[in-house]
C-alpha positions, 0 to 999 in steps of 0.5 A: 500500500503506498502511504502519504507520508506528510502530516495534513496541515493543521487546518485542513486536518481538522476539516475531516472530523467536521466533515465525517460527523456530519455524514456519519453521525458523533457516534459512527465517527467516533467509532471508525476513529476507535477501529481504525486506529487513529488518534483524532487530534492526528489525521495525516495523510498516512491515515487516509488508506486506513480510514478508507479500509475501515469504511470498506469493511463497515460499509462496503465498497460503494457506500464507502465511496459514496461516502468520500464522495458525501466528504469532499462535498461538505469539505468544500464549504469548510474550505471556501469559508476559511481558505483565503483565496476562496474568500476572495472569490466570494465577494461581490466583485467576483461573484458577478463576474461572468461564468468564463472568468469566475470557473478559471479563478476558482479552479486556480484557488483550487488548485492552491488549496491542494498542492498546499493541503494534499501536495495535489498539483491539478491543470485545465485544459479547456475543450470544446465542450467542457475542461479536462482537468489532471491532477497529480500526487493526488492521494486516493489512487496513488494506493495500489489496492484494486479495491478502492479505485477512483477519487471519490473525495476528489470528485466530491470537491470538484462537484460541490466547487462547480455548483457553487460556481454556478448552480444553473448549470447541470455538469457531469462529471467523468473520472475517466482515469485513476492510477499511479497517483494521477486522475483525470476528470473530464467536466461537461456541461450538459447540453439542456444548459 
């Protein structure tokens, strides 16, 4: 199993518990905190495989990534209201901005709250009918388990991020490559919009 060996930065730490609890109750997180093995005042990144192991044995496969899924959704509120560069794109000077300046913005804030956070480097390349966005060192598929494949938590960001970026808009989301540490989502915008 391939470990992510740098300790999660104290802010963003404390984000997981908030986020578990809130999807899975006091008690339940307390409980796959017990099982698992892991102090709470100490998530690290190296104890992210055995959170997803413990989920995996509790709840089976696809609940537990339904559940990292549910995670890097709420996350994203914790983020946006308490990461600097997405505080920014809050205020009313960029909130009106048109849809083709804000996504870039977001994307770029994005982007730092990662490689700051998880070492996660993530780039965007617009085509004709949405973005491919990469993103490396990401720490969900860097596991070699075939069990748990795909970023869930990942996927969930990047969801709740564009539905804030513009909640009228219907957008899928593809993982279409998972392996080695490096995921590939491909963004549509579905065509009612």
């Amino acid at each position: 199993m391939t470990q992510i060996n740098h300790p999660l930065p104290s802010k963003f730490a404390q984000i997981f518990p908030y986020c578990f609890e809130e999807i899975l109750g006091r008690k339940d997180w307390d409980s796959l905190i017990q099982n698992s093995g892991i102090n709470t005042g100490l998530i690290q990144g190296n104890n992210i495989p055995a959170l997803q192991n413990e989920l995996i044995k509790r709840y089976g496969l696809k609940t537990a990534q339904g559940i990292w899924q549910r995670v890097g959704r709420v996350a994203f509120h914790y983020i946006r209201r308490h990461f600097n560069p997405f505080v920014q794109l809050t205020r009313g000077e960029n909130r009106y901005k048109p849809f083709s300046i804000r996504l870039p913005l977001g994307l770029q804030a994005l982007n730092e709250f990662l490689s700051q956070n998880l070492d996660c480097q993530l780039s965007v390349i617009t085509q004709e009918k949405g973005w491919q966005i990469d993103i490396d060192h990401c720490p969900e598929c860097s596991r070699d388990e075939v069990d748990q494949q795909g970023s869930f938590f990942l996927r969930g960001l990047l969801q709740e991020y564009l539905l804030w970026i513009d909640a009228r808009k219907d957008f899928r989301i593809e993982e279409t490559q998972c392996v080695g540490g490096h995921c590939r989502f491909d963004v549509r915008v579905n065509p009612t919009n």
